[in-house]
C-alpha positions as CSV (number, residue, x, y, z in Angstrom):
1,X,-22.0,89.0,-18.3
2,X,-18.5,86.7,-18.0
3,X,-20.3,85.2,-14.9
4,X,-23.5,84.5,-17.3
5,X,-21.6,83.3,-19.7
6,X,-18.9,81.2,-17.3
7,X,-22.4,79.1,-15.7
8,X,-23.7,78.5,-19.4
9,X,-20.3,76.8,-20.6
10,X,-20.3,75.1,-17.1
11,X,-23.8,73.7,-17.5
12,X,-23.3,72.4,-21.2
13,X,-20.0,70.7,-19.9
14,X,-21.7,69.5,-17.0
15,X,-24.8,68.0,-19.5
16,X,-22.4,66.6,-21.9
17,X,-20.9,64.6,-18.8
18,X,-23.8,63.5,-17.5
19,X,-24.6,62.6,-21.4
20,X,-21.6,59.9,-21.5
21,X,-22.0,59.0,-18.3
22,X,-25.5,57.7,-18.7
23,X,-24.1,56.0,-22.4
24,X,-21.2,54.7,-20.7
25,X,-23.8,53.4,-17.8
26,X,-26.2,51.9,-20.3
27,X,-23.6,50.4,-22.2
28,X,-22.2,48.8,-19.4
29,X,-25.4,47.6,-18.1
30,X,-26.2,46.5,-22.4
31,X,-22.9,44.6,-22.2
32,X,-22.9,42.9,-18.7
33,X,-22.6,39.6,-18.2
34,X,-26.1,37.5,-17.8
35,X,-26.3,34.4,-15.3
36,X,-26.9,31.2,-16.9
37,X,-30.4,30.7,-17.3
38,X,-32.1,27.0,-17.0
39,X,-35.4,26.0,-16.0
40,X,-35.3,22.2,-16.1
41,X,-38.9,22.1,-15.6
42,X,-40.3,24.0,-18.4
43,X,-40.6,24.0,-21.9
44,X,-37.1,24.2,-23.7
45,X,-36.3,27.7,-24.8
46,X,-36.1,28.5,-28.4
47,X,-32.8,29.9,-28.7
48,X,-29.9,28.6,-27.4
49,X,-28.4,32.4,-26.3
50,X,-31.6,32.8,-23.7
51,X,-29.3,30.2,-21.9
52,X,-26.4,32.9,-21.4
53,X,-23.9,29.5,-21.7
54,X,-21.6,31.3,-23.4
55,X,-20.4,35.4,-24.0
56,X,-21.4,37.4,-27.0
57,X,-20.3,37.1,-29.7
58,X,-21.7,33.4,-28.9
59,X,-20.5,31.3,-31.7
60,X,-16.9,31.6,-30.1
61,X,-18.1,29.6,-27.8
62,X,-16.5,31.6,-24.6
63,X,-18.1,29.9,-21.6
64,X,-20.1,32.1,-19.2
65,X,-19.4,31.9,-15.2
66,X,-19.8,28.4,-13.9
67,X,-20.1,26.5,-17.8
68,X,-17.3,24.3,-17.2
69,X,-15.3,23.0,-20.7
70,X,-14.6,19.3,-20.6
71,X,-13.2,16.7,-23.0
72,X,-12.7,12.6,-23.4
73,X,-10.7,10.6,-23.5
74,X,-12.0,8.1,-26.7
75,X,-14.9,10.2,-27.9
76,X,-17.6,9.0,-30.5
77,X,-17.0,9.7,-34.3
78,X,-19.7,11.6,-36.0
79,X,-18.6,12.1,-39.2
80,X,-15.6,13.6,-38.5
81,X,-17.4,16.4,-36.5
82,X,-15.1,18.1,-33.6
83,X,-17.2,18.9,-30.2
84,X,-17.0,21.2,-27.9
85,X,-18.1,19.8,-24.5
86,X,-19.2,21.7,-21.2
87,X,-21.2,21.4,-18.8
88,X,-23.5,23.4,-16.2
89,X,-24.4,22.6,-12.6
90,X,-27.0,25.0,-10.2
91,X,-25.5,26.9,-7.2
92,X,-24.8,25.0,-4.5
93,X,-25.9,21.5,-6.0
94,X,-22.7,19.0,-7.2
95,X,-22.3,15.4,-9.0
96,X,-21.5,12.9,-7.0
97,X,-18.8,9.5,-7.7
98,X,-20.7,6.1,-7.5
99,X,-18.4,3.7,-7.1
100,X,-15.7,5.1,-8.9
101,X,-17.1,4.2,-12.2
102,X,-20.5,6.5,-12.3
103,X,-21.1,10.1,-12.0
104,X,-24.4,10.7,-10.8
105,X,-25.6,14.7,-11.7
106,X,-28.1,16.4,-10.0
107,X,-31.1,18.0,-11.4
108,X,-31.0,20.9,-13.0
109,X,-27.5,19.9,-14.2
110,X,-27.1,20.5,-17.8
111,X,-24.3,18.8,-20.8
112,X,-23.5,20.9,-23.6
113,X,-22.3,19.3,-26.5
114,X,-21.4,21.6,-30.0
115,X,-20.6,20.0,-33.3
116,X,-18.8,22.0,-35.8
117,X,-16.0,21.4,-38.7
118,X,-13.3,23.2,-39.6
119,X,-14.6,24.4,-43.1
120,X,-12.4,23.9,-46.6
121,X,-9.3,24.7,-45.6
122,X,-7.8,22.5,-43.0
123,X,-5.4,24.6,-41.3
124,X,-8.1,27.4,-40.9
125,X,-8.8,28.2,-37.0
126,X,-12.3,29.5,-38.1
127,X,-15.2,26.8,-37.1
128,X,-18.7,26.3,-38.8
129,X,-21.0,25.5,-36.0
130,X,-23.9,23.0,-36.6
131,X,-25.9,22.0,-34.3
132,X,-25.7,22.4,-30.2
133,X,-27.1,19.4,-28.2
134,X,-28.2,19.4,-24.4
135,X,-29.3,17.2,-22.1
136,X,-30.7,18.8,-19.0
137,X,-31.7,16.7,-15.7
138,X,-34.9,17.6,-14.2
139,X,-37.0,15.1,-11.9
140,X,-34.3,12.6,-11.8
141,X,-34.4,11.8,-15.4
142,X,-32.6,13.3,-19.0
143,X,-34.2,15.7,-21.7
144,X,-32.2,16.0,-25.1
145,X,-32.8,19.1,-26.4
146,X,-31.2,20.0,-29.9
147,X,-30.3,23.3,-31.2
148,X,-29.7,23.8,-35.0
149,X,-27.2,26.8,-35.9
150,X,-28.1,29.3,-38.7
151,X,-25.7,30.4,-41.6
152,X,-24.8,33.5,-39.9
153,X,-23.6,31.9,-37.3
154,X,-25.2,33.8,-35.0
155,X,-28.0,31.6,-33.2
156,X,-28.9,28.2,-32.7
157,X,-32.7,27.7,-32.6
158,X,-34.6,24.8,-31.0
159,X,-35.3,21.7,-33.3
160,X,-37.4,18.9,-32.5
161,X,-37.9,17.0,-35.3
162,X,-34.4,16.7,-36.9
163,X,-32.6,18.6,-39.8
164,X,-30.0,17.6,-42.2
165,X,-27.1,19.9,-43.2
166,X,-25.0,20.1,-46.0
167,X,-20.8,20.1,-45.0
168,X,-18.3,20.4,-46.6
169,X,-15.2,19.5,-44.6
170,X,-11.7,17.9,-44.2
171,X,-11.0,14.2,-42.9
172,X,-8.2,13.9,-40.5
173,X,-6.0,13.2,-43.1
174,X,-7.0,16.5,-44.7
175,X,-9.1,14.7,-47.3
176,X,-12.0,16.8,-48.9
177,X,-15.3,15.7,-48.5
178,X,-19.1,16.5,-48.6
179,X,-21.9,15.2,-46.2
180,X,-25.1,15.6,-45.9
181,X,-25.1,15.6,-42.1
182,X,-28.0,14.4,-40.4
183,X,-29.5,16.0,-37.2
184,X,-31.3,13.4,-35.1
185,X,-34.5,14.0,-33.4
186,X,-35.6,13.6,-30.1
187,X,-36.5,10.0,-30.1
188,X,-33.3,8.9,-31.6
189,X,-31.5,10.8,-29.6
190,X,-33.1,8.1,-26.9
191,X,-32.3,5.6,-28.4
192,X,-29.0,6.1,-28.2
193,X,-28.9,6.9,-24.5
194,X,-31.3,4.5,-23.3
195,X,-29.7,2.5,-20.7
196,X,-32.2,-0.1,-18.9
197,X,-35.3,2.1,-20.0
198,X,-33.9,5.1,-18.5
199,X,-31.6,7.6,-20.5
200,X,-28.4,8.3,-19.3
201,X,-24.9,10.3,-20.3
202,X,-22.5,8.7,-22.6
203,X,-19.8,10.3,-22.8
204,X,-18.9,11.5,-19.2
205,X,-18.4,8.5,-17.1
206,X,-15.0,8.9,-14.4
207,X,-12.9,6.3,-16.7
208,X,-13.1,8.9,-19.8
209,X,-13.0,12.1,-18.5
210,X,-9.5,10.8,-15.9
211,X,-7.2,12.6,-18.3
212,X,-5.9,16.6,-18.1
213,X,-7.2,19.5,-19.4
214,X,-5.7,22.8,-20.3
215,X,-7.7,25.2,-18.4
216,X,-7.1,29.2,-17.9
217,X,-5.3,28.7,-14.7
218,X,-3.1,25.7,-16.6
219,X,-3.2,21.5,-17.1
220,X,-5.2,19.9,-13.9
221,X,-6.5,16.7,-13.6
222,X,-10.9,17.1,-15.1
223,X,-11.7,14.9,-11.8
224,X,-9.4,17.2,-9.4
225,X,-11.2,20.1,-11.1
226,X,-14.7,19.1,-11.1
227,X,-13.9,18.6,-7.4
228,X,-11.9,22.0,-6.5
229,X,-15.2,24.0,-7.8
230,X,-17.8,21.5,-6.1
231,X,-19.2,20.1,-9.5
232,X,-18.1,16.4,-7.8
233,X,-18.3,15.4,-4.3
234,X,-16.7,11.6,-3.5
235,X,-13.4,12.1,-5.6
236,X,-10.3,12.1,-3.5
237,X,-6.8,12.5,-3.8
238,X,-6.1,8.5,-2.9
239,X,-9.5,7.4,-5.1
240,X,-8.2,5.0,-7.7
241,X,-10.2,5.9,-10.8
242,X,-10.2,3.4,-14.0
243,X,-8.6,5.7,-17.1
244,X,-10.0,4.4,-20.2
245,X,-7.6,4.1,-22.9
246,X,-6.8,6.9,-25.9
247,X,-7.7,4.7,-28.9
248,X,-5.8,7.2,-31.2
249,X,-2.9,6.4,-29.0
250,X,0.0,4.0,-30.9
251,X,1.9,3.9,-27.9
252,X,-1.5,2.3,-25.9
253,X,-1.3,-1.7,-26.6
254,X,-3.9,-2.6,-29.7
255,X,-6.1,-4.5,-27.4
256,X,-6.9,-1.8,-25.0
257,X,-7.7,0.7,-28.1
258,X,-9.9,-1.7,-30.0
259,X,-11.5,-2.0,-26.7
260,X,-12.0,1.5,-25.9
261,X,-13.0,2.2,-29.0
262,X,-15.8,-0.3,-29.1
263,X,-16.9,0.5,-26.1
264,X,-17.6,4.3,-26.8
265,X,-18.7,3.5,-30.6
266,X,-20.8,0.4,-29.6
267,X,-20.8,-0.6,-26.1
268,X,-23.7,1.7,-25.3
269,X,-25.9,-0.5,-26.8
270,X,-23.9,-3.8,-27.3
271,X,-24.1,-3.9,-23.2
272,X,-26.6,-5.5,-20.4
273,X,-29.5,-3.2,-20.6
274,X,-28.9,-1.4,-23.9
275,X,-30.8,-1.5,-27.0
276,X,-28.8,-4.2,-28.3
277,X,-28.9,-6.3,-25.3
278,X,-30.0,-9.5,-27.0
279,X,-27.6,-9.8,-29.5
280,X,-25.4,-11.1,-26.7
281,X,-22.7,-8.7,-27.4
282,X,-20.7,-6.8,-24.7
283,X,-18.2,-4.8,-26.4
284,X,-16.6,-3.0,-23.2
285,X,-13.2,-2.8,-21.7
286,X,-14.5,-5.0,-18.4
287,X,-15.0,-7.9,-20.7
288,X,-12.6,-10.8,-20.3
289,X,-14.7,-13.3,-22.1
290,X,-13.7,-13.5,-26.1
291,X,-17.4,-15.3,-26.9
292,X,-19.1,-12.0,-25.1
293,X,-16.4,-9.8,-27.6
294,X,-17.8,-11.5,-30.4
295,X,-14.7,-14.0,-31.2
296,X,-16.5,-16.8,-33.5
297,X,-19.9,-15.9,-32.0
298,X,-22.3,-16.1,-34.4
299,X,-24.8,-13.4,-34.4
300,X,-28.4,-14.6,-33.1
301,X,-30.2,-12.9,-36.2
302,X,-28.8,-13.4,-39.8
303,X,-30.2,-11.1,-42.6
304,X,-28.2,-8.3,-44.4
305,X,-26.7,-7.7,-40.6
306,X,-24.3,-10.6,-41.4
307,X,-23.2,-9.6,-44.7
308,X,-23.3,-13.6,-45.4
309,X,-20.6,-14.4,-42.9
310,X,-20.8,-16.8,-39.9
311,X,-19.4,-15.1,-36.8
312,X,-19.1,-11.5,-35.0
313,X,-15.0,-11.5,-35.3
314,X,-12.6,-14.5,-36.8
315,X,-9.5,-14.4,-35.5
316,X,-6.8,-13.6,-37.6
317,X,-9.6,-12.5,-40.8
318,X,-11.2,-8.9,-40.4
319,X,-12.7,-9.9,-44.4
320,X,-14.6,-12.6,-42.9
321,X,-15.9,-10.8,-39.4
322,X,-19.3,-9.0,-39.4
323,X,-18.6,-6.3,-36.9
324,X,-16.1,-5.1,-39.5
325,X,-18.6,-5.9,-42.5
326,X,-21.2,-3.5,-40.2
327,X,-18.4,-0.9,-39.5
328,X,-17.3,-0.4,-43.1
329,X,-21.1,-0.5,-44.5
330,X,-23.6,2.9,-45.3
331,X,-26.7,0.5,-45.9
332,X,-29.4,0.5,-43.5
333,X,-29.8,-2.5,-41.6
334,X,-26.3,-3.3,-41.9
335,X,-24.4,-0.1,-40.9
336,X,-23.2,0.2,-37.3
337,X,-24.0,2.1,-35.7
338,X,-27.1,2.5,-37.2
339,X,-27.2,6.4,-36.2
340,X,-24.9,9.1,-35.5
341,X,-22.8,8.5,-39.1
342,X,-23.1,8.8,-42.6
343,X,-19.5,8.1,-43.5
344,X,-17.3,5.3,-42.8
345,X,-15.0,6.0,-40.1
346,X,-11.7,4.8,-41.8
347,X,-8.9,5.1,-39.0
348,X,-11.7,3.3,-36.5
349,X,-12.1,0.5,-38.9
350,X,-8.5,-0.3,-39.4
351,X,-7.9,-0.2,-35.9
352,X,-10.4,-3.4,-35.3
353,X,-9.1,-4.6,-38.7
354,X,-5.5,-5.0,-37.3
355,X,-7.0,-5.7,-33.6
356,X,-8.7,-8.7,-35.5
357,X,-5.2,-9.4,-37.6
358,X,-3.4,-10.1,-34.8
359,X,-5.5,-12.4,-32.9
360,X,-4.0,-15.7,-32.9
361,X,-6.2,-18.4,-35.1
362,X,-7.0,-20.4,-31.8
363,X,-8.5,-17.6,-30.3
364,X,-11.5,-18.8,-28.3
């Protein structure tokens, strides 16, 4: 009878084990880790987590095995949106360093770009996502594909047409403000990164990501890292790589910030092949010529463009210049740039205000 009794308690122990084992087992298997998941040749998904870029929960943004986090130098104002930059590559494929100055990806290679603001209060860590852009390389050529968060921050679903969102936020000054932030579609997206016909990155070129990052393992070098994990073949330890300058920087000279920052804000299409090709612009940081910079140029089209004035910049008098007029406007066919903003970036503009100040009279 003890014996009887002795192999029923044993096989009700011995169920219960197998019991959590198998929900241990499940739960394990429920929680494991899912390889990113891209197929550059097909339709885009309709949720951004059937990606697997990041780790549950997903709006923390935690990247998954292989989505490498990046930053830039001089990065594009959107309406006083932070981003959070990464950026996927296949097994076994990497970039590759054109001439020091071009990162060429290869397809299947994807750019992950989230906006989000920090809410009302402006010491809060907590983030409100909005939307999550990708571009994604397949047959030699980009796809934007946008992603719009939902209020419970839980999902990002696919959006084609464009949305608009309504923010409430801080300035970097800590200034309250509300927006009603726009999210482009797809062909505007292209028309921002049309370059020669053909649409291309903007933000990481060599010159703006040469700067450090604080990764898990510590501070490295983005180039030296994109190269230790073979996302970049062609950079080496003696390559001399151009390092755009940090336009927020005070300690930068004012030429070489108003420069950066006009070429990140405008130089994609103020540039030979962009969109704006013909107004004879070329706001870069390559430029030595003042006339291509726009120092008493006048601009080839007038119109409410010009605001009434006569040339691109005069020296010594940002009141009298039109790329300032254009900076600090919100009307259409005056504002630049004419997408990507609905505020007025004020720290940007009174960077080229005092750029513009301190030219010397003679200039040109």
């Amino acid at each position: 009878m003890k014996n009887l009794e002795y192999f029923r308690s044993w096989k009700m122990c011995l169920g219960l084990y197998t019991l959590l084992a198998l929900g241990v087992f499940f739960n394990s298997c429920q929680n494991q880790l899912q390889p990113v998941q891209v197929n550059s040749d097909a339709t885009p998904f309709e949720k951004l987590s059937d990606y697997h870029f990041f780790k549950e929960p997903m709006q923390q943004l935690v990247p998954n095995e292989r989505v490498l986090p990046y930053d830039l130098i001089t990065p594009l104002f959107s309406d006083y949106a932070d981003k959070a930059r990464f950026v996927w590559m296949p097994e076994g494929l990497s970039a590759s360093l054109e001439h020091l100055d071009e990162i060429v990806f290869p397809d299947g290679a994807v750019l992950i770009k989230n906006f989000y603001y920090g809410g009302t209060d402006p010491d809060a860590e907590k983030k409100t996502l909005v939307e999550t852009r990708l571009l994604i390389k397949s047959k030699d050529s980009w796809d934007p594909v946008t992603y719009v968060w939902n209020d419970e921050q839980t999902e990002a679903f696919l959006e084609i047409a464009g949305d608009f969102k309504e923010i409430t936020a801080h300035d970097q000054q800590g200034n309250l403000f509300n927006i009603d932030y726009a999210i482009p579609n797809k062909n505007q997206c292209k028309s921002c990164h049309e370059r020669g016909r053909r649409l291309m990155p903007v933000g990481p070129v060599p010159k703006n990501l040469n700067r450090d990052f604080l990764y898990p393992e510590g501070l490295k070098n983005q180039l030296v890292k994109w190269t230790e994990i073979n996302y970049l073949i062609g950079y080496h330890s003696e390559s001399v790589v151009a390092k755009l300058t940090d336009w927020s920087d005070p300690s930068a000279t004012l030429h070489d910030r108003a420069l950066a920052y006009l070429e990140v804000n405008c130089g994609t299409c103020h540039q030979e092949g962009g969109s704006a090709n013909v107004s004879g612009l070329r706001l870069n940081t390559e430029e030595k010529n003042p006339f291509n910079l726009g120092v008493n140029k006048p601009p080839v089209s007038a119109g409410n463009g010009s605001g009434g004035f006569l040339f691109d910049i005069v020296p010594g008098n940002p009141d009298e210049s039109i790329v300032v007029y254009r900076m600090e406007s919100l009307e259409p066919g005056a504002m630049m740039p004419e997408l990507g903003r609905k505020l007025v970036h004020k720290e940007g503009v009174q960077l080229i205000r005092d750029w513009i100040t301190a030219m010397p009279a003679t200039a040109n």
